[in-house]
N, C-alpha and C positions, 0 to 999 in steps of 0.2 A: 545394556543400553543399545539402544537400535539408530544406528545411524542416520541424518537425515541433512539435507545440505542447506550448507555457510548461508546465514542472512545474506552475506556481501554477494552469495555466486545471484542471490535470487535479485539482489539489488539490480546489480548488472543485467539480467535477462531482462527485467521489469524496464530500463535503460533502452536497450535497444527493440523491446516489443514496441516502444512509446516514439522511438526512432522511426521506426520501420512504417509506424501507422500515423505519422508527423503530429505525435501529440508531444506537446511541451514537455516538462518534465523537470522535475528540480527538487535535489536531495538536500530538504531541510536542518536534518539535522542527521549524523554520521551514528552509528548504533555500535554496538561489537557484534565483529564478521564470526564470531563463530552462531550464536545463539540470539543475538537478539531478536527479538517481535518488529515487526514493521507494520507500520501506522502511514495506508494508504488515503490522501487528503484526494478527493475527486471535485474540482470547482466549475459549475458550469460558468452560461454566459451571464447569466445576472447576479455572477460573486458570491454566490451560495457553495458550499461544504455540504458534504458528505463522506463518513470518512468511514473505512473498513481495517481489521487488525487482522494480522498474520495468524491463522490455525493450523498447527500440523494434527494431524488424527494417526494418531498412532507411531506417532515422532517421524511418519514421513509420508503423507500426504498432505500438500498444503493446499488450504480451506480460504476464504476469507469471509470474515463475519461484520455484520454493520455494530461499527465500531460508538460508543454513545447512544443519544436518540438515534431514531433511524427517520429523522426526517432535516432536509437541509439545514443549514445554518447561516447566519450572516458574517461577516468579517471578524464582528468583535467576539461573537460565542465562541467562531471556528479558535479564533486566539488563544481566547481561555481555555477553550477544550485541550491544546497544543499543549499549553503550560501546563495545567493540570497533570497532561501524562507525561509528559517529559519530569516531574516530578517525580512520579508513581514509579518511574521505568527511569532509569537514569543509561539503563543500554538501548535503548528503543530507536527503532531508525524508522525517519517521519520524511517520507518520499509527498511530492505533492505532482499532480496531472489536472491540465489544464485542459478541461472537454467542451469542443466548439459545437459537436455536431450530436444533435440528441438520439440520431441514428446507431451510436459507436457505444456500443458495451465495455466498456472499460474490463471489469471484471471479471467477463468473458474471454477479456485477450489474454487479462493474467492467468488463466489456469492451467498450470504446469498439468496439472492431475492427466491431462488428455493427450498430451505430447508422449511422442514414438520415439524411440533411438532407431530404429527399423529403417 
């Protein structure tokens, strides 16, 4: 088995990337720190979802993929969609980011894949 890191550590960088670049941020529901999936909720300004799931490729590159349809959603679907996986995944950690500026890749800020220890 090939090691790859704790949901929690990725929670926490996803924390303060969303700090750092004054996006909101709010951990909906708590997952297990070793292995859960996380269920990134992206909402713009007109209260639409879009929402992306955790992929490691090869248990240690992580990926993220549009998570459901791959087209916005409104309050109530975003819900349903919520509970559905929180069903499905009873580990699943459901982080949610609040995007003001259509300018800001969200997505892009998450990708560890490209960060240096260097």
């Amino acid at each position: 088995m090939v090691n790859r890191l704790k949901s929690k550590i990725i929670i926490k960088a996803c924390i303060k990337i969303a700090d750092h670049n004054s996006l909101p941020i709010s951990i909906l529901k708590k997952g297990d720190d070793e292995r859960g999936t996380i269920l990134l909720r992206i909402i713009n300004r007109d209260n639409k979802s879009l929402f992306f799931r955790s992929k490691f490729e090869l248990n240690i590159n992580l990926d993220w993929q549009i998570a459901g349809r791959d087209n916005l959603l409104d309050l109530l679907e975003s819900n349903e969609f919520i509970e559905k996986e929180k069903k499905i995944d009873t580990d699943i950690w459901i982080i949610e980011i609040e995007k003001y500026s259509e300018d800001i890749d969200i997505i892009k800020l998450f990708d560890f894949n490209n960060f240096s220890l260097d």
